[in-house]
N, C-alpha and C positions, 0 to 999 in steps of 0.2 A: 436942461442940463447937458443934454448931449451936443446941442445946437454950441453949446458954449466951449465944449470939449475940443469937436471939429473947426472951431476958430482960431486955438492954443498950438494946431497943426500938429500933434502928437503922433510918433511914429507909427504906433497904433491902439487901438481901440480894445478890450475886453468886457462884454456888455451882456447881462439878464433883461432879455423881454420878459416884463412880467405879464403885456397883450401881446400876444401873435402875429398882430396887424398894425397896431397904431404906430412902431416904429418906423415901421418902412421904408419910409420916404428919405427919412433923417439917416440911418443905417445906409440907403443907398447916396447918400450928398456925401456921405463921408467917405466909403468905397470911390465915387466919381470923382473927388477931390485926391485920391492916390492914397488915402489911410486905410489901411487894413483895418478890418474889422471882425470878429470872433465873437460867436456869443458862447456862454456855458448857462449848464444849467436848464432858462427854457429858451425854448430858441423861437425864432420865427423865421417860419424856412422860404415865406416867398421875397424878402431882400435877397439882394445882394452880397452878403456877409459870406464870408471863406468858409469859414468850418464853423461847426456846433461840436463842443464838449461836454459830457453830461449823461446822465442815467437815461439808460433804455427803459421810458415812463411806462410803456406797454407791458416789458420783460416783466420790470418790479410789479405793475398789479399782479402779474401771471405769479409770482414769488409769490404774493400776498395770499394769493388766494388757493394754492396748494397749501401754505403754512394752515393758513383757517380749515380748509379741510382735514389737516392731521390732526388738528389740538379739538375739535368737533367729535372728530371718529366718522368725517364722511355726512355728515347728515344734519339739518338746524334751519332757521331762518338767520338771514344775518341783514345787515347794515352798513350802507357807505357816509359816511361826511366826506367831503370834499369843498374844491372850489369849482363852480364848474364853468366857469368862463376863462380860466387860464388855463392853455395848451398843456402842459404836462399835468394836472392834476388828471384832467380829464382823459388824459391817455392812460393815467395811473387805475383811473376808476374803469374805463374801460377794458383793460387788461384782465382785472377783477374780475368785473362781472362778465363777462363772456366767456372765460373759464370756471367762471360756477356755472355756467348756463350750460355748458357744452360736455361738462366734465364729469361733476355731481350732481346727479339725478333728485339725490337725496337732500338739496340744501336747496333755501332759494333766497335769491336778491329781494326782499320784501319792503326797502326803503331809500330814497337815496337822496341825502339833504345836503342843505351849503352851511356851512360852517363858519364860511368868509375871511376864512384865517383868524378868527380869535378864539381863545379857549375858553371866554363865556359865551359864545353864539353857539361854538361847539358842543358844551355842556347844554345849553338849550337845546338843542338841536336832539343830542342823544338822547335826551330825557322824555321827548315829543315821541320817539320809537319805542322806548321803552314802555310808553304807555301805551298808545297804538297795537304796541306786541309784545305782551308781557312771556311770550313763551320766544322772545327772541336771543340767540347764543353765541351769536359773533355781533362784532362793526371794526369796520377796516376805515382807516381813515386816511386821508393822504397827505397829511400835514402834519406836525409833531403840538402846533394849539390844540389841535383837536384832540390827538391820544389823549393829553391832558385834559382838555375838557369832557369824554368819555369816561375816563375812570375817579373824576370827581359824581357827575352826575349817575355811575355806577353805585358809588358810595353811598349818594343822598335816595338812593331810591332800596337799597339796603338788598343790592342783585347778590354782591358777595362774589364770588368765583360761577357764576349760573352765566355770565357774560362773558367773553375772551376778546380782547381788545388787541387789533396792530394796528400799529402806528410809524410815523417816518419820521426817518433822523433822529440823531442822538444829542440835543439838549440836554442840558442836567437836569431839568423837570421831569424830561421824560426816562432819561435812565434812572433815575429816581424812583419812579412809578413802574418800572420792571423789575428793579432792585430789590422794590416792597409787594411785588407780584401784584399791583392792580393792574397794569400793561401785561400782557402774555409776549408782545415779540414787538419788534419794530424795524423797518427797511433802511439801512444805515446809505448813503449816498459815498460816492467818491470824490463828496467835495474837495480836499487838498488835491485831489488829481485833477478837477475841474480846474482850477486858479494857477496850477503849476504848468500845467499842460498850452493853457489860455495864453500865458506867458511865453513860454517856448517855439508856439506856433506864431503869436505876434514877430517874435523876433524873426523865425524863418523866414513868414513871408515877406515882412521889410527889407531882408536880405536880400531874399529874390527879385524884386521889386528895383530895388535901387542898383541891380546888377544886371537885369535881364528886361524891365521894363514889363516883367509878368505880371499873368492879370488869376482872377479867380480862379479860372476856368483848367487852364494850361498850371498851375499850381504841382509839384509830385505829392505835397500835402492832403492827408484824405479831408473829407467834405464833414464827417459824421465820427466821431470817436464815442463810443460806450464806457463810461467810466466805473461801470461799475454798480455793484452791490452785494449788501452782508446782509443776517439774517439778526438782530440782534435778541437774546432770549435773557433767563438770569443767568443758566450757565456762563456766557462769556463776558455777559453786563460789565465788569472791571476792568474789561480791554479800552474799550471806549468813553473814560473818563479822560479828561483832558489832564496832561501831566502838569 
């Protein structure tokens, strides 16, 4: 698809590495050919490509995993889903557990499974820990299938509130499921400022580009923008419905 993009000669490019690596090549034919290129979201930082927009994947686990330690009281076993072959989840999960590692003495990372982004592999997945650790009191997951498939598989094993569940982004499934307090909190992203931002820096640097002959490097454009993040709980659950 992208191959096909960079043919159409488009002034520029807005692009999710959903791999880290497998772009690359294609990300830098289209930079070489004069199209700017931006990714949000996840990036892949050894192209070629101008800036990356998008959540501080590291920051957010670190959010995630103070949140867990307050709604715990400091102390528990807990659980990760993830993906953990794409870049940002696995920065997400890292964030996580190395601030429970480092931070609360009293809690520990006792699992850490793949979910694969669906929220029945996720519900699988939870329900494997569950029985594994029946005295287990958090799972932080990095994807919003998962929240969902966690507080299903909470349900069917009849945990009740004895499990605290975060999760990411704000789907209607998932505010849903904080709404009706199976979700305890969830990492909301600044996706509209990912897509807005993506947009506005395409344009700069085409500007640049078609005036100056500028390249990546020499850009006044930063490299890295942090877009963001919210904590979402039931208290504010109603902010983030889509109107």
């Amino acid at each position: 698809v992208l191959e096909q993009v960079i043919a159409k000669k488009p002034a520029g490019i807005a692009i999710s590495a959903i791999n880290p690596h497998e772009l690359n090549t294609t990300i830098n034919k289209a930079v070489e050919a004069g199209i700017p290129v931006v990714l949000f979201d996840s990036d892949a930082p050894r192209s070629k490509a101008f800036s990356f927009l998008g959540t501080n994947n590291f920051s957010a686990g670190e959010t995630g995993a103070h949140k867990m330690a307050e709604l715990l009281g400091r102390k528990g076993k807990v659980g990760v889903i993830t993906l953990p072959n794409q870049l940002n989840h696995k920065e997400r999960t890292d964030g996580f557990v190395e601030t429970i590692e480092k931070q609360y003495p009293n809690m520990e990372v006792v699992a850490i499974k793949d979910g694969k982004g669906d929220q029945l592999q996720s519900e699988k997945a939870a329900s494997e820990i569950i029985k594994d650790y029946p005295d287990i009191k958090g799972i932080f997951t990095t994807e919003a299938n998962g929240g969902v498939g966690i507080a299903n598989a909470k349900k069917s094993t009849n945990k009740g509130n004895d499990i605290k569940i975060i999760s990411f982004d704000t789907d209607k499934q998932t505010l849903d499921k904080i709404h009706e307090g199976d979700i305890s909190a969830s990492l909301a992203q600044g996706t509209w400022n990912m897509g807005y931002w993506s947009l506005q820096f395409l344009y700069q640097y085409n500007q640049e580009m078609a005036s100056n002959n500028i390249s990546n490097e020499t850009s006044i454009l930063p490299k890295y923008v942090d877009t963001g993040i919210s904590i979402v709980t039931k208290e504010n659950v109603e902010d983030f419905y889509a109107e």
